[in-house]
C-alpha positions in Angstrom: 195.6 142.2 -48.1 198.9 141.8 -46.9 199.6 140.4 -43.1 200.7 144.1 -41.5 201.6 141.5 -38.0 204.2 139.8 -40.2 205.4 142.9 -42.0 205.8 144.7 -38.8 207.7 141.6 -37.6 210.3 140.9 -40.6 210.8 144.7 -40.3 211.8 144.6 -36.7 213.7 141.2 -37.2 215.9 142.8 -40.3 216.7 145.9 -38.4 217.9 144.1 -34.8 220.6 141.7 -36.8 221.2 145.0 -39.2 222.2 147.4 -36.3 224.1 144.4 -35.0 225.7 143.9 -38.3 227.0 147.5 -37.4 228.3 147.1 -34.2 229.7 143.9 -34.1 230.6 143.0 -38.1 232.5 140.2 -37.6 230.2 137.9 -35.1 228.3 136.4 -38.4 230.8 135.8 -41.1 229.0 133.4 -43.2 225.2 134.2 -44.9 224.1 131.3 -43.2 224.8 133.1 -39.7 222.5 135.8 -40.6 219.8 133.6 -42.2 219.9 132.1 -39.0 219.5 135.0 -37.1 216.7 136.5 -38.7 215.1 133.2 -39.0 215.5 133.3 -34.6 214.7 136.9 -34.8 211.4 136.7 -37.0 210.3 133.3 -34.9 210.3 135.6 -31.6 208.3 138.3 -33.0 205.7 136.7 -35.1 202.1 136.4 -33.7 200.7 134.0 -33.8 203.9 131.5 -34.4 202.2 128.9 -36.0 199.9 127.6 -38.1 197.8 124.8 -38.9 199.6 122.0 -41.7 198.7 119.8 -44.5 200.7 117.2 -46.1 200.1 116.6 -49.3 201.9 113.3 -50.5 205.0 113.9 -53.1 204.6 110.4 -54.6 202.8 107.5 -54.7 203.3 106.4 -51.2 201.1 107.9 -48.6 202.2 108.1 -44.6 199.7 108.3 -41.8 199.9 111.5 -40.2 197.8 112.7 -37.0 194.5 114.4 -38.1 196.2 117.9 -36.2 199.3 119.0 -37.6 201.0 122.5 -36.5 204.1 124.2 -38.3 206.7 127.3 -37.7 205.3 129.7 -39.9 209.3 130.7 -40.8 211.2 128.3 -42.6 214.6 128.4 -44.5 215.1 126.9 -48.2 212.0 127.3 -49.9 210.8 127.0 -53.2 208.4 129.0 -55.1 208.1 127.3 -58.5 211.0 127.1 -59.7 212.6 129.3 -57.7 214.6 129.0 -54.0 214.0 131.7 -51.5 216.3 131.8 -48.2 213.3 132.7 -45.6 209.8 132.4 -46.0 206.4 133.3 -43.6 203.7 132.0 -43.9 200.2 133.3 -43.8 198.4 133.3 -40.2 194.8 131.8 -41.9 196.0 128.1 -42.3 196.2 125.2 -42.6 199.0 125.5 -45.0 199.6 122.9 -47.5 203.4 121.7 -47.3 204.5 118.3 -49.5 206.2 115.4 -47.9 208.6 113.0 -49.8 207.8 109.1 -50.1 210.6 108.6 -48.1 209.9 109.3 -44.5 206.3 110.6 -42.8 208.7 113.7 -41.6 210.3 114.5 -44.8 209.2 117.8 -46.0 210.6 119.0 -49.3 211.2 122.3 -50.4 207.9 123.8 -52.5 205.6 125.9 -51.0 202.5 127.3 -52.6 202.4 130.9 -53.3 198.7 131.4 -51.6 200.0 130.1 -48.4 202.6 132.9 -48.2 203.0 135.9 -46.4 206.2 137.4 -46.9 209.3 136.0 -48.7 212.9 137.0 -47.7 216.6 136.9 -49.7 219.8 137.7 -47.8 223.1 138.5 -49.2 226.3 138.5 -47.4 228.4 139.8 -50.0 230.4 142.7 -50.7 228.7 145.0 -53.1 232.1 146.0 -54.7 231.3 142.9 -57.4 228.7 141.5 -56.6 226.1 144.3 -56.9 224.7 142.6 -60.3 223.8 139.6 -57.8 222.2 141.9 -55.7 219.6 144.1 -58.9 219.1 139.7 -60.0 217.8 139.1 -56.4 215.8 142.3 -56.3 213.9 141.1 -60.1 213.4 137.6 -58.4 211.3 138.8 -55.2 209.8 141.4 -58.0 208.6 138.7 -59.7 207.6 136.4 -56.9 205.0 138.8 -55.5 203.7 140.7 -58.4 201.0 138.6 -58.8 200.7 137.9 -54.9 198.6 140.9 -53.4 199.0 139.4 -50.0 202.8 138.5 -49.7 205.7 141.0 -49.5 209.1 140.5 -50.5 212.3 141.6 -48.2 215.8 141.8 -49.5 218.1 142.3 -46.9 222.0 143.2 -47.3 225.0 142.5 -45.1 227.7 144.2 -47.2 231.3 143.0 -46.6 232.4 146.3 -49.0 231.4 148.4 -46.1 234.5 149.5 -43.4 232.8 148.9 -40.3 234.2 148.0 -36.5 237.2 150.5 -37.0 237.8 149.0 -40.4 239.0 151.3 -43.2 239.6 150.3 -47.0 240.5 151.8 -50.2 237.2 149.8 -51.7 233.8 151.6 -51.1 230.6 150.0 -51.3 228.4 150.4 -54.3 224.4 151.6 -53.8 224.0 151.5 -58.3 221.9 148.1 -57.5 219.7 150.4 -55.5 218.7 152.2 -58.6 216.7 148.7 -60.1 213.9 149.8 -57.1 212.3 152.6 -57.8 210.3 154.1 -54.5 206.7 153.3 -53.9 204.8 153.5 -50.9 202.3 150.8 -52.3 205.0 148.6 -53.4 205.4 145.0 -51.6 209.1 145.1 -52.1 211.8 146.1 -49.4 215.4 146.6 -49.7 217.2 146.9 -46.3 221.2 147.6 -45.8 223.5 149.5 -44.4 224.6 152.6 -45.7 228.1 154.1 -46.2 227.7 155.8 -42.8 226.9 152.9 -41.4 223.5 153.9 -41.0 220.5 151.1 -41.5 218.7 152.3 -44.3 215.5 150.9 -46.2 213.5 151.8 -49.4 210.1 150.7 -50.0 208.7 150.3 -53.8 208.5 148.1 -56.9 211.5 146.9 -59.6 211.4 148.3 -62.9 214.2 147.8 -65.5 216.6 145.2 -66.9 218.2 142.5 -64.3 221.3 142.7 -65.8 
């Protein structure tokens, strides 16, 4: 069953740096500034914040850790098999299982397993005008990652540089068509959450269905 805490809490998280996407659009420019700020933003509201770790050894050499180990349960630059995710939280019920490189006791490398997950989280900062395509590939991926993961949801969350906001105004208008790829669901463990041409934050709830491309 999926952690409704850590739903509630991503949810909350996305919306604060959304509504301040709205108001102030130019204070993050990069998508690193708003990985970071949901990354702060989920951190404050997650209960509990941590969770128990193990370290399982990526090589042949094995370090000597403490018998009690504790991590954040949000992290940046994960992978899931073979694929990288920009945010990831993990379950409450630990210990987590995390992998640590030959080279250093405190080198933790990027895979994560998919048990030990509770929600997963892409960001684009991006304007929509051309990069929508981006956006329907990003929703598949998070489709994908959680389809056969009853207890992890997937967030997608958009910062459109297409939109005119802060007094802005533009020939160029946003495009929604990537939208279309998530077809609404109130079971579904995928989120989309942007802004809307109004500059209204919006959200839709469901799973993906057609081609990537």
């Amino acid at each position: 069953m999926p952690d409704a805490l850590a739903r509630e809490a991503v949810r909350a998280a996305i919306r604060s740096v959304l509504v301040d996407f709205t108001e102030r659009p130019f204070f993050d420019v990069r998508e690193g500034d708003v990985q970071a700020r949901l990354l702060h933003e989920i951190r404050c509201r997650l209960t509990p914040p941590d969770v128990a770790l193990l370290l399982r050894p990526h090589g042949d050499r094995r370090h000597a850790h403490p018998n009690s180990l504790r991590t954040s349960r949000v992290h940046q630059e994960a992978k899931l098999g073979e694929d990288q995710v920009d945010l990831v939280v993990l379950a409450s019920t630990g210990p987590v299982e995390l992998v640590v490189h030959d080279n250093g006791p405190l080198d933790v490398i990027a895979p994560v397993r998919q048990q030990d997950l509770a929600a997963v989280i892409e960001v684009k900062a991006a304007p929509s005008k051309n990069m929508w395509k981006e956006f329907r590939k990003d929703l598949h991926k998070l489709n994908e990652m959680v389809r056969s993961s009853p207890d992890c949801d997937a967030f997608f969350v958009v910062f459109d540089k297409s939109l005119s906001l802060g007094g802005t105004r533009s020939p160029v208008w946003p495009r929604f068509d990537w939208l279309d790829a998530l077809v609404e669901d109130p079971t579904g463990h995928v989120e989309a959450h942007y802004v809307d041409a109004s500059g209204h934050v919006r959200n839709r709830i469901g799973w993906v269905q057609g081609s990537a491309l």
